[in-house]
C-alpha positions in Angstrom: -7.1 8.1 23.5 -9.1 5.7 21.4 -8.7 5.8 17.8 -10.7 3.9 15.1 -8.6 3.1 12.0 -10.8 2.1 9.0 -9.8 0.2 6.1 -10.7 -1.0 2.7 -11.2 -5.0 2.3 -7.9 -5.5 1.1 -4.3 -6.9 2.3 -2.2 -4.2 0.9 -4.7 -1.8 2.7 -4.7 -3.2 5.8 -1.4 -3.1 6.5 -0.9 0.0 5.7 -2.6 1.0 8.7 -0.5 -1.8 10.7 2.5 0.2 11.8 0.8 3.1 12.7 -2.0 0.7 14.8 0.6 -1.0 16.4 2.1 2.4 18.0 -0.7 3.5 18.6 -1.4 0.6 21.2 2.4 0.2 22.3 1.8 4.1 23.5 -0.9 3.1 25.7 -4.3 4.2 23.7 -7.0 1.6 22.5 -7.2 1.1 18.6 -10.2 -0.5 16.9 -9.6 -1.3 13.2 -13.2 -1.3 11.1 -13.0 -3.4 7.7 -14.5 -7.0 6.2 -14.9 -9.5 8.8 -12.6 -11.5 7.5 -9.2 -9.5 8.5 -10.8 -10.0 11.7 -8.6 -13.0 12.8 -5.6 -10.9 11.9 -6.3 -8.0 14.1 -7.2 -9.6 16.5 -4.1 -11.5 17.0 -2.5 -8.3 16.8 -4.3 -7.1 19.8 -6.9 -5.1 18.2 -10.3 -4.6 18.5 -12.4 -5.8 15.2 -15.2 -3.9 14.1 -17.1 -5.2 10.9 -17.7 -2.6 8.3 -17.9 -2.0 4.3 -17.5 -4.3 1.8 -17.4 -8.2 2.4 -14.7 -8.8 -0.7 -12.8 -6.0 -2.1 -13.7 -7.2 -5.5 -17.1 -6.3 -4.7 -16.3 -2.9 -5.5 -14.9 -3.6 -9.1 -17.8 -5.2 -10.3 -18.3 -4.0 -14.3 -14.2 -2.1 -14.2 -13.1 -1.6 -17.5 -10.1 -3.5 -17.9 -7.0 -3.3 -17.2 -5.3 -0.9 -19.1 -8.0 1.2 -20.1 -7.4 4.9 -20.5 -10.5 5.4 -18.1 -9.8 2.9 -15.6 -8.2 4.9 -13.0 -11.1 7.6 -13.0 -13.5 4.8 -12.8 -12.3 3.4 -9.9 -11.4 6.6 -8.0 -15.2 7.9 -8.5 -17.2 4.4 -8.9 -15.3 1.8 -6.5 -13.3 4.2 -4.2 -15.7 7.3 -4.2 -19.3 5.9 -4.5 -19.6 2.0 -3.5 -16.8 1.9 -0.8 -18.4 5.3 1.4 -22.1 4.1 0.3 -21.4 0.4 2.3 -18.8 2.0 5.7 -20.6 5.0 5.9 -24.0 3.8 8.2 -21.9 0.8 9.3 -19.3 3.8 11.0 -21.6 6.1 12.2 -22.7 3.0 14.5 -19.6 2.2 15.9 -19.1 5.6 16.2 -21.5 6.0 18.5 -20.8 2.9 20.4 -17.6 3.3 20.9 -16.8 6.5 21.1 -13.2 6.8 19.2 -11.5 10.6 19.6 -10.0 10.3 16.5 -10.5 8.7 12.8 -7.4 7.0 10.9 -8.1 5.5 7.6 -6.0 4.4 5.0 -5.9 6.7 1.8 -8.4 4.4 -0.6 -10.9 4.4 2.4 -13.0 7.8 2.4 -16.0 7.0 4.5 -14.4 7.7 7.7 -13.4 11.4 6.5 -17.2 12.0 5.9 -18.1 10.3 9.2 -15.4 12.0 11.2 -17.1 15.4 9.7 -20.8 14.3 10.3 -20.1 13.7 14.2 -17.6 16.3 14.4 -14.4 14.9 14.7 -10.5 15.2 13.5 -9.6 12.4 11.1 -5.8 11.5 9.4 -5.2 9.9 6.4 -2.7 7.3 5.9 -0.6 7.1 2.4 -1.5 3.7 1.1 -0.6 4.4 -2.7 2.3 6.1 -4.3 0.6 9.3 -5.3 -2.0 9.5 -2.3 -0.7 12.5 -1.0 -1.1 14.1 -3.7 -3.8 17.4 -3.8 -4.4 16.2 -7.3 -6.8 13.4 -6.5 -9.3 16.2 -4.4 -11.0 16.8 -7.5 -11.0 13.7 -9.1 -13.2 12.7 -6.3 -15.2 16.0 -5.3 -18.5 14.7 -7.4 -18.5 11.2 -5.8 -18.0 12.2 -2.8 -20.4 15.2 -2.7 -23.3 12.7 -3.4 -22.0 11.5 0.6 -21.9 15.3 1.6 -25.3 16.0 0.5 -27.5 12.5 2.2 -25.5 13.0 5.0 -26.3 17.2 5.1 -22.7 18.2 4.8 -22.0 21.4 3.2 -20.8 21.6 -0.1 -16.8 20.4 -0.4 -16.8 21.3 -4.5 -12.7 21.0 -4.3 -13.0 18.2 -2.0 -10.6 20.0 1.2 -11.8 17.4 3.2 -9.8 14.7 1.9 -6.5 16.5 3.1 -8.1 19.2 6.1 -6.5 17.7 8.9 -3.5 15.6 9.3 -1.5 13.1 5.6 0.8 11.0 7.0 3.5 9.7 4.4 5.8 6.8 4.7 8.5 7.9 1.8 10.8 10.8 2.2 10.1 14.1 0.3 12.2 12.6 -3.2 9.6 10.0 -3.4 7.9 12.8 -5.5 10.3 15.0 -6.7 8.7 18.4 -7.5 5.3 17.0 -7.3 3.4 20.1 -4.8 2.0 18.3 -1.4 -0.6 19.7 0.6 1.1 21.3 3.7 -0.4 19.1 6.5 1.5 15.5 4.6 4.0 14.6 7.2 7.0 12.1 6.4 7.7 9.6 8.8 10.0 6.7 8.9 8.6 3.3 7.9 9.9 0.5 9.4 9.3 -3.2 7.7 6.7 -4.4 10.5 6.8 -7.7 12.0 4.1 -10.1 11.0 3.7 -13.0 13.7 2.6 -16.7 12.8 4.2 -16.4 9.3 6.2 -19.4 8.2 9.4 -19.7 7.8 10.7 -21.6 5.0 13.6 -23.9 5.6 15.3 -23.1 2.1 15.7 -19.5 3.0 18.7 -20.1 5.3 20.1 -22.6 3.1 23.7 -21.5 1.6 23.7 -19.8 -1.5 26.5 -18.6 -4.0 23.9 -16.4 -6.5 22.1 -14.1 -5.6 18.4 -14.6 -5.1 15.7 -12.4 -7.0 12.3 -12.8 -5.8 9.2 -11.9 -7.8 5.8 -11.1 -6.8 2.4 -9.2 -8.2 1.1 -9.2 -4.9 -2.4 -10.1 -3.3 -5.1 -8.6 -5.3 -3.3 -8.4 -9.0 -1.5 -11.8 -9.0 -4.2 -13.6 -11.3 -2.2 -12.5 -14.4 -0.3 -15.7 -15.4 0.8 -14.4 -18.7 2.7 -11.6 -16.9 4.2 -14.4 -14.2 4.7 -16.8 -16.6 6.9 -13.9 -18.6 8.9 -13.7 -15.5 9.5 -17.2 -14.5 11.0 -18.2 -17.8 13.0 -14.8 -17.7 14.6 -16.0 -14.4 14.8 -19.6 -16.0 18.6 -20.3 -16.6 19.6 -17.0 -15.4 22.7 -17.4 -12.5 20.5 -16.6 -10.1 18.1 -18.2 -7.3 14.6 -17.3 -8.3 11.6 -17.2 -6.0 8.3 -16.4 -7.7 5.3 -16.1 -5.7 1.8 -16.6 -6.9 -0.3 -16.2 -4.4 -2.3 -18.2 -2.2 -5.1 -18.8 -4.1 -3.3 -19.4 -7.3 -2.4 -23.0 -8.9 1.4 -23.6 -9.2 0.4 -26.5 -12.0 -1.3 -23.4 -14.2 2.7 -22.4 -14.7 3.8 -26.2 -15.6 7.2 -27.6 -14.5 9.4 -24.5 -13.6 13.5 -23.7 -14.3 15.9 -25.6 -11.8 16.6 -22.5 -10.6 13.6 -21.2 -9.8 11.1 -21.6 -7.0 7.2 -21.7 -7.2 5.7 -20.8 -3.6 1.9 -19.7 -3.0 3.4 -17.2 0.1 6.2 -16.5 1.4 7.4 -13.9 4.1 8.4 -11.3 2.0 10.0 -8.8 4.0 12.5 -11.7 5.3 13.0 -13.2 2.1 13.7 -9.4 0.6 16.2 -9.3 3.1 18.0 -12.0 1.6 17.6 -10.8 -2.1 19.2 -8.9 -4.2 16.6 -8.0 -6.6 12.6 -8.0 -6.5 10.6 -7.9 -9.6 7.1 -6.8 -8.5 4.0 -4.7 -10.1 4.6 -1.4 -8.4 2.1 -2.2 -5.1 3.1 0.3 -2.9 3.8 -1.5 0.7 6.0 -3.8 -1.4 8.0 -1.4 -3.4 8.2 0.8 0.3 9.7 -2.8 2.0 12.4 -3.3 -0.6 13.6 0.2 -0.7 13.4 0.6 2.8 16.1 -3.1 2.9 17.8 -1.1 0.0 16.9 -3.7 -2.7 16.6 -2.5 -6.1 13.7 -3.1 -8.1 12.5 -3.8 -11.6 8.6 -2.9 -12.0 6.3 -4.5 -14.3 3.3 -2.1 -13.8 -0.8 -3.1 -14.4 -2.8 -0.6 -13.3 -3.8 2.2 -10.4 -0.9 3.8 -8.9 1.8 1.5 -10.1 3.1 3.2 -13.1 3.7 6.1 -10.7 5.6 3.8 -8.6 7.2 2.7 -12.0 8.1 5.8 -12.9 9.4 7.1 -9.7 11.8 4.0 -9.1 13.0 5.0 -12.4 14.1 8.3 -12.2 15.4 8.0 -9.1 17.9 5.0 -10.3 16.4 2.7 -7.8 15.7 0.3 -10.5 13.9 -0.3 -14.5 10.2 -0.2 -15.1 9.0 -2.0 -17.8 6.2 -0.7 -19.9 2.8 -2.4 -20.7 4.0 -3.4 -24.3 7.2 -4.8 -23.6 6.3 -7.8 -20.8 8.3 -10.5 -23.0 10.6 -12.9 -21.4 12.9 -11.4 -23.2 12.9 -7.8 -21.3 12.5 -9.0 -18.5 15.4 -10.9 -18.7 17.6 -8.1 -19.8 16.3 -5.5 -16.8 17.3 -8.4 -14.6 21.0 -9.1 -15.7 21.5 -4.9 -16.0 19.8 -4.2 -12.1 22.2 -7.3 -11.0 25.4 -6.1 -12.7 25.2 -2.7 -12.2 26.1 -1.2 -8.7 24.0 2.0 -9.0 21.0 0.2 -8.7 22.0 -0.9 -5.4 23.4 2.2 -4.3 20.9 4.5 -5.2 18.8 2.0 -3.0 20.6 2.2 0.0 20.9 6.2 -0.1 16.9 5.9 -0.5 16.7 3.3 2.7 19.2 5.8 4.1 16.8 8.7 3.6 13.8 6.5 5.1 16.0 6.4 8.2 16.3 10.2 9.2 12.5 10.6 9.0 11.4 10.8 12.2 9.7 8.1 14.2 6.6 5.7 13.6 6.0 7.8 17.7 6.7 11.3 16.0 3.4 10.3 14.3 1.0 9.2 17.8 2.4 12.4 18.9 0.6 14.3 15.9 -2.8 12.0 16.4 -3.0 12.8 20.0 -2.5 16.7 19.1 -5.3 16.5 16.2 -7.4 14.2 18.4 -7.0 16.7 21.3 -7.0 19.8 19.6 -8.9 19.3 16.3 -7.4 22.0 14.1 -4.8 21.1 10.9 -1.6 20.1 11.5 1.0 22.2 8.7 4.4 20.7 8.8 6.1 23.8 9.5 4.1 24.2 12.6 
């Protein structure tokens, strides 16, 4: 079986798609991955063909976003960025590797739609992956159906007004069922165990092994929101003095000198490997980015959430009514909150426990192989995929 996963320009996107990919080739079958050139050394050192498509930059897509925080925000960048400019740049660059290499099946991550239109154009079954908290859910179909049907229409598709092609086939989620409480999923979303991937040629910092007597707390806003140093600046000096070990990382392209001289107890690194250092922590402060947030939980660390924009006040949200941590709303970043959701997270047990029965959950899904099972049925047969079936 060859399948082609596709991919918006993005880190948090891209590996998404990794654990899937990389069972997909331990099973035996050829995987080609189509995004920006420059994940290109990544995959390939993962074993995987690279075949350019889309957007250079993932900002390309945002140029002219209202701000964040905007009450419109989200709608424009499900039906400008995600719905129009992403499809309108992988479309044509798809339908030619389509052709010349001749996948059996389309994968793409859930904020990459082009390869569902392409995958219908040449006539073949396509899966989505669940890159974002709420991408499973039916609700987005029509948020999208206009954009989208613009694609249908140059590419002489037949009306989708309620957009069923976005879920026809085969969802594949990577949080159990009580991620979204009574939130109604389409029938073909399958839950599957995620399991923290290895990531070769990462460092490994020295001061991680070093002993420790408090716990450590590491802090992140990820790879595409962490130029907010206002909101990291609120979190260092919340961790300043604190009897912890703090860890906050900027970001490779960020400036340590923009925060000035930081706490004794706290670390300023560019990167770090998070899912080892998470494995050493007892608390992460992050934005809500959903393969972060699924790493902690699935190590059974509690979180506090400090959400900016897209699907992280679900994520928010969710990791606060199922005790798994304290979300902190857009008008109450001070040092000061942040402080106090930090000292409560770390002295109460519940946090921790409600964690581990989460990661506990995560563990009785079935298999990342339960899941090439289901792509070489939907390659080979081409017909949806219900999860009672």
């Amino acid at each position: 079986m060859r399948v082609l996963f596709t991919s918006l320009p993005a880190t948090g996107h891209v590996n998404s798609l990794m654990p899937l990919a990389l069972a997909v080739q331990a099973a035996g079958h050829e995987v080609a991955v189509c995004t920006s050139p420059a994940f290109a050394p990544q995959l390939e050192a993962a074993g995987f063909r690279h075949l350019p498509g889309g957007v250079d930059r993932f900002g390309e897509l945002f140029d002219g976003a209202p701000p964040y925080g905007a009450p419109h925000r989200i709608r424009w960048v499900q039906t400008v960025a995600f719905g129009t400019r992403g499809p309108a740049r992988m479309v044509p660059d798809l339908l030619r590797h389509v052709d010349a290499w001749q996948p059996d099946i389309l994968v793409r991550e859930s904020g990459e739609h082009g390869a569902a239109l392409v995958a219908e154009k040449v006539g073949l079954a396509h899966a989505g992956i669940s890159g974002g908290s709420w991408t499973s859910h039916a609700a987005r179909r029509e948020l999208l159906a206009e954009a989208l049907g613009a694609h249908r229409r140059a590419l002489g598709l037949t009306p989708d007004p309620t957009n069923e092609m976005m879920f026809r086939y085969l969802q594949l989620a990577f949080t159990p069922p009580s991620w979204d409480g009574d939130a109604l999923l389409p029938q073909i979303v399958h839950f599957i165990r995620y399991d923290n991937p290895e990531r070769a040629g990462e460092p490994d910092p020295g001061w991680l092994d070093a002993p420790r007597r408090r716990p450590l707390v590491l802090a992140s806003l990820g790879t595409v929101m962490n130029d907010q140093p206002r909101l990291m600046g609120a979190i260092i000096e919340a961790l300043g003095g604190e009897e912890i070990d703090g860890v906050a990382v900027i970001g490779r392209d960020q400036d340590p000198a923009r925060f000035g001289v930081p706490p004794s107890n706290v670390r300023i690194e560019r990167f770090v490997p998070q899912i080892r250092v998470l494995g050493r922590s007892a608390l992460f402060v992050n934005h809500g980015g959903f393969n972060g947030t699924k790493e902690a939980l699935r190590l059974g660390v509690p979180l506090v959430v400090i959400p900016i924009s897209g699907d992280q006040p679900y994520t928010a949200t969710r990791v606060a009514a199922l005790g798994l941590g304290l979300a902190i709303g857009p008008d109450e970043r001070t040092p000061e909150n942040i402080r106090s959701a930090v000292r409560e997270v770390l002295a109460q047990d519940r946090y921790r426990a409600a964690a581990r029965a989460f990661a506990a959950q995560m563990e009785a899904l079935p298999p990342i192989q339960h899941a090439v099972d289901l792509l070489v049925r939907l390659a080979r047969d081409r017909q949806p995929i219900p999860r009672d079936a």
